[in-house]
N, C-alpha and C positions, 0 to 999 in steps of 0.2 A: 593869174595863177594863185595869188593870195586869196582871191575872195575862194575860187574853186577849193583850195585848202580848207579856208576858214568852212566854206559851206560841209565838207565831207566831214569834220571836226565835230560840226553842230547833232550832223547826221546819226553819226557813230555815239555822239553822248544821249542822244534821244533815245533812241535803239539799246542802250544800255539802261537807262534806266525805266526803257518801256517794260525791258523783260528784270529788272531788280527783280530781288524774293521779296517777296512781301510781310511782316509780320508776323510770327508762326502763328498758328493756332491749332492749340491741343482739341479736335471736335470729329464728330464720325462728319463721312465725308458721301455724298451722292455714290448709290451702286456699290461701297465699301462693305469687302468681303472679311475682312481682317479686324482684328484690334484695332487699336489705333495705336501709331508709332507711341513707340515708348519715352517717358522723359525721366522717368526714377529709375533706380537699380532694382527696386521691387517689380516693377513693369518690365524691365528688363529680362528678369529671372521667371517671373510667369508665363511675359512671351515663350521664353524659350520652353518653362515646361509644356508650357502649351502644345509644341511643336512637337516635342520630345512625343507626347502622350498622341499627337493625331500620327504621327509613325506606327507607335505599337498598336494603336486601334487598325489603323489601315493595315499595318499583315494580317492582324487578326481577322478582319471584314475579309479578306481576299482568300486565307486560308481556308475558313469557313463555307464560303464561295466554292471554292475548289472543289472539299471534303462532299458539301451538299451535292454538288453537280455530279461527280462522282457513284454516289450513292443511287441516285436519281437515273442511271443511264448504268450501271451494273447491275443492280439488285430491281429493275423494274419487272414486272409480272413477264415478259415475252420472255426475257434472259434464263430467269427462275421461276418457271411456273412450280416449283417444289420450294416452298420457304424454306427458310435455315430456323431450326431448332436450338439455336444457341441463344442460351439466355443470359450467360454471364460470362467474362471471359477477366481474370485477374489483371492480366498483363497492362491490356487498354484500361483498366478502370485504375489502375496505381498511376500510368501516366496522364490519363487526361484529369486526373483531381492533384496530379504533382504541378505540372506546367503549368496554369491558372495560377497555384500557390506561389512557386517561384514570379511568374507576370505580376500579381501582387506587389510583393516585395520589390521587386526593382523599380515601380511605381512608389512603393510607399515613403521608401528611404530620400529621395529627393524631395519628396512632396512634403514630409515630416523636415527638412533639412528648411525649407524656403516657409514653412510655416511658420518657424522658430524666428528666419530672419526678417518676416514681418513684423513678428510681434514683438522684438527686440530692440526697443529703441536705444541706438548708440549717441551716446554726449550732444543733448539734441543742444543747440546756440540760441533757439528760437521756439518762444513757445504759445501756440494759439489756443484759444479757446470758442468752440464753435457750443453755439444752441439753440435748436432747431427751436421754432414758434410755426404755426397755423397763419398764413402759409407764407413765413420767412425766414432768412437764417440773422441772427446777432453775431459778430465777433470780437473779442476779446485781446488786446494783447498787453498779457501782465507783466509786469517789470520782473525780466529774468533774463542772467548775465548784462551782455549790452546789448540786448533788443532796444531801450530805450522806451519800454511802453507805457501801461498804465490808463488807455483809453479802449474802448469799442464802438461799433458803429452797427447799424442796421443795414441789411443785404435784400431789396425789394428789387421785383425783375421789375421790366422796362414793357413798358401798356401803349400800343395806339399811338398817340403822339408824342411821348418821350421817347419813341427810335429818333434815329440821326442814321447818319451812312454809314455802313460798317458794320452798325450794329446788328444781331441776330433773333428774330424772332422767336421769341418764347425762351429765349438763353439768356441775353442780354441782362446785364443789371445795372443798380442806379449807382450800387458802392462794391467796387471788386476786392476780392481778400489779397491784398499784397504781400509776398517774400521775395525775398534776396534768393538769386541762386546760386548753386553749390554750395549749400546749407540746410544741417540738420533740421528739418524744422518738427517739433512735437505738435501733436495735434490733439487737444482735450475735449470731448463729443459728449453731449446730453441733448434732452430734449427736457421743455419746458411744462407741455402739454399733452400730447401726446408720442410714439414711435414714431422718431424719423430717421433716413439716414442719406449721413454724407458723403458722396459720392463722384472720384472722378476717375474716370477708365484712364487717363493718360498717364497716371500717376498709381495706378493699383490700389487704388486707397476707396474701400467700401465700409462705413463703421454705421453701428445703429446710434442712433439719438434714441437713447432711454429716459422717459422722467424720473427722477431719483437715484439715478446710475449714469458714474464719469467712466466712459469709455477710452481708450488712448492710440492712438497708431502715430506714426510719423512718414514723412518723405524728407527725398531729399534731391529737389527738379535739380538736373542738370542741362538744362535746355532753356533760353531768354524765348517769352514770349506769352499769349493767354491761353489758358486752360479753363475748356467748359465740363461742366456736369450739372446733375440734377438729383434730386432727392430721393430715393431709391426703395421707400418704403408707401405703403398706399397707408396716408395719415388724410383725409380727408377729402373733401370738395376740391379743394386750392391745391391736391398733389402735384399734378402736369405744373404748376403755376411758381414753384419754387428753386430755381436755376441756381446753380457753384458755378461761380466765376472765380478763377485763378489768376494774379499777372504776376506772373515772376520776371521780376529786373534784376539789374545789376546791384552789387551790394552798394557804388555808390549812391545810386538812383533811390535805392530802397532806406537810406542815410537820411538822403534830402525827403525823402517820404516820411519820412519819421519824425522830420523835423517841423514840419509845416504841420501834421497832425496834432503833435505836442503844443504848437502856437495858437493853433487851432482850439485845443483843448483847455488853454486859459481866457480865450479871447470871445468863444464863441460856444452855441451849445453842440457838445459834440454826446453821443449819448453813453454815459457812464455806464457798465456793468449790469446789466437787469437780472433781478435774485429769480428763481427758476419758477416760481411760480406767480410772477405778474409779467400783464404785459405793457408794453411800453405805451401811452395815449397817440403819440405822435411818430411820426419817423423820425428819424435821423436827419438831422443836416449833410444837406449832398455835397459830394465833393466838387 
């Protein structure tokens, strides 16, 4: 009777962790017709305006639908072999140029409302600095509040035999951008060389990399786990070739991260801040 126990025990924990979740991962997904789930309150708000605005398209599609069909099966040549002679009529021309105006405005007002909280970054605790190079990204994080920073590092995808298991072709990278979540985090964007931009749909967050222009946005992931994107502007040969890796931990995890970088950073070469117009000889020491 004990081993039968013990065996159903064994069973039941196997079975549990055959179907565990696995890992999140912020990435579009086979056959996916949607966004991709949301992890900021920015992405949050866009979903939804998103939503919002394929409702009033779709009455408007349907209505239109309606109106046409309508026209098409009244006013065809058998119905009225004798055309109508009316060329203007006040009534219909004040409502169909009001109603557009009002759809407008009910559109405009949320959109100008979610605009604002984009670009408004609140008491960010964390503050990145991202610059796009041909074809990789550098990042930055400078000593502000108690981030603890003060280093950067270089962001190369992963080629051919640098995959491992897990990893995702043409996503994958050698050094992922790490934040704490549930944290403001400020995000400061140039480009070195040419227009590029930083880019992750799970996060709402699309900024150009300007050469000679600091751009700014923030998030703030409310979700543990990785987030992919990709460079979003066509800067050259190596566009497809330069992937956003995101992994948002926990704030202790992201502590102990901080700290081994910092150790790292007196002990080893880790690569300091590169000025916007050179580029670095070497990579980065991998983590």
């Amino acid at each position: 009777m004990k081993m039968l126990l013990a065996l159903l025990g064994f069973l039941t924990l196997s079975a549990s962790n055959a179907y565990a979740d696995p890992a999140y991962e912020g990435m579009a997904k086979p056959w996916q017709l949607n966004f991709q789930a949301p992890a900021t309150p920015v992405m949050e708000r866009l979903y939804e305006m998103h939503s919002f605005l394929l409702v009033i398209i779709t009455i408007i599609t349907i209505f239109v639908m309606i109106v046409m069909g309508y026209i098409i099966v009244r006013f065809r040549r058998k119905a009225n072999p004798v055309p109508s002679k009316t060329t203007h009529n006040t009534t219909l021309e004040i409502i169909w140029t009001t109603i557009p105006i009002l759809i407008l405005v009910v559109i405009a007002i949320p959109s100008l409302r979610l605009h604002y909280y984009m670009q408004h970054v609140v008491d960010p605790e964390l503050t990145v600095k991202v610059v796009g190079y041909q074809w990789y990204w550098h990042y930055d994080y400078p000593d502000t509040n108690n981030s603890g920073g003060g280093f950067g590092f270089d962001s190369y995808i992963k080629k051919g035999d640098d995959l491992k298991e897990g990893d995702h072709r043409q996503l994958s990278v050698d050094n992922q951008l790490v934040v704490p979540v549930d944290t403001n985090v400020r995000v400061l964007i140039t480009g070195a060389d040419v227009i590029h931009s930083w880019a992750v749909p799970a996060f709402g967050v699309k900024k150009d990399a300007i050469p000679g222009r600091l751009n700014e946005t923030w998030f703030h992931a409310n979700k543990i786990g990785t987030f992919y994107g990709q460079c979003s502007q066509l800067c050259g040969v190596g566009h497809g070739f330069m992937p956003i890796v995101v992994d948002v931990v926990s704030k202790d995890d992201f502590n102990a991260w901080i700290a081994k970088k910092k150790t790292d950073a007196g002990t080893a070469a880790v690569t300091a801040p590169v000025a916007a117009d050179k580029k670095p000889a070497t990579k980065s020491t991998k983590e």
